[in-house]
MARKOLTI-142296 format. One record per residue (C-alpha): residue in one letter; x, y, z. Coordinates in steps of 0.05 Angstrom, whole numbers, plus 32768, in hexadecimal, padded with zeros to 4 digits. Example, Ala and Ser with C-alpha at 12.3 -4.5 7.8 and 13.67 -1.06 7.14 Angstrom:
# MARKOLTI-142296
A80F67FA6809CS81117FEB808F
This chain:
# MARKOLTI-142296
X81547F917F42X810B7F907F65X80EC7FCD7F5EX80A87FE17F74X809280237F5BX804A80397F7BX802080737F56X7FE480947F61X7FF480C57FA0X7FE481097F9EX7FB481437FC3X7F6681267FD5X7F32814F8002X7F1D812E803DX7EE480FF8030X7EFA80EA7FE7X7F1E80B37FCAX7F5C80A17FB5X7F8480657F8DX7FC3804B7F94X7FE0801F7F69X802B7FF77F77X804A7FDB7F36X80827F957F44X80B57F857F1CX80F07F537F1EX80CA7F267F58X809B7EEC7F4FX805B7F0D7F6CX802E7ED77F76X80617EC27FB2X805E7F077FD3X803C7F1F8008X802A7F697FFCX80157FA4802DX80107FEA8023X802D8013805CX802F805E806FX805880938097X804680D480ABX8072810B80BEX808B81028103X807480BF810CX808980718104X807D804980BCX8038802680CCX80167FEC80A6X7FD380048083X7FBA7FBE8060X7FE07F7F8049X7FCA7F4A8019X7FE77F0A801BX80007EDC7FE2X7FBA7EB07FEEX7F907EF57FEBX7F857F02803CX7F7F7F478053X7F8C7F708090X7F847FC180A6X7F957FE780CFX7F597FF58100X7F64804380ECX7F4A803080A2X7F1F7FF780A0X7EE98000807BX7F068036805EX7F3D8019802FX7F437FDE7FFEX7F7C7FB37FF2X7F847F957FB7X7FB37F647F89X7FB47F587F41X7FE87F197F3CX7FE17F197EECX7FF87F667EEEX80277F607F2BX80037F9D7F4AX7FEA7FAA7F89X7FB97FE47F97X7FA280117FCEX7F5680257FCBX7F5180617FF8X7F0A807C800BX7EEC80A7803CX7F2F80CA8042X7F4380F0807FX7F7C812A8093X7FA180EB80BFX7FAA80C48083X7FD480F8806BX801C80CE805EX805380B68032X802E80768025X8061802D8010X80537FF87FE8X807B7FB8800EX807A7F747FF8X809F7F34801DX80B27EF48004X80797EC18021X80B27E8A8032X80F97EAA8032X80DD7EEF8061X812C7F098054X81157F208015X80EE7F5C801BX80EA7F9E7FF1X80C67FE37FFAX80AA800F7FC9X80C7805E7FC4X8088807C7FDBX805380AB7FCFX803380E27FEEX7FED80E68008X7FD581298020X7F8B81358034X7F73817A8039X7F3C8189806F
């Protein structure tokens, strides 16, 4: 069974940083694309930065600049550098990854909170 399990959420003050880390198992990670995605209360599941399989990047205009994506293929891992924090990045924040080829196969993380504090 795939399981991706992400870690590192918890309470940061506005300004500061935060890490998020997603551990893979059971999938062949080099052949995944990976993203990290985010919902706050209220509101629709929004992508926050993918990586693909070849190391390519993309943000979400709210946190360029701001945030880091990052993938560790000899760890399966994909982290979540989180700077500069604000109160509207408070969310339930996914790890996602999708098969580069076969796009059927696609799994998402549990979640973990973010809350900033103002």
């Amino acid at each position: 069974q795939v399981q991706l399990v992400e870690s590192g959420g918890g309470l940061v003050q506005t300004g500061g940083s935060l890490r998020l880390s997603c551990a893979t198992s059971r999938i062949i990670f080099s052949v995944y694309h990976m993203g990290w995605y985010r919902q706050a209360p209220g509101k629709q599941r929004e992508m926050v930065a993918v990586i693909t399989s070849g190391g390519s990047t993309n943000y979400a205009d709210s946190v360029k600049g701001r945030f880091t994506i990052s993938r560790d293929n000899s760890k399966n891992t994909v982290d979540l550098q989180m700077n500069r924090v604000r109160p509207e990045d408070t969310a339930v924040y996914y790890c996602y990854c999708r098969h580069t080829v076969r796009s059927q196969y696609e799994y998402w993380g549990q979640g973990t909170q973010v809350t900033v504090s103002s």
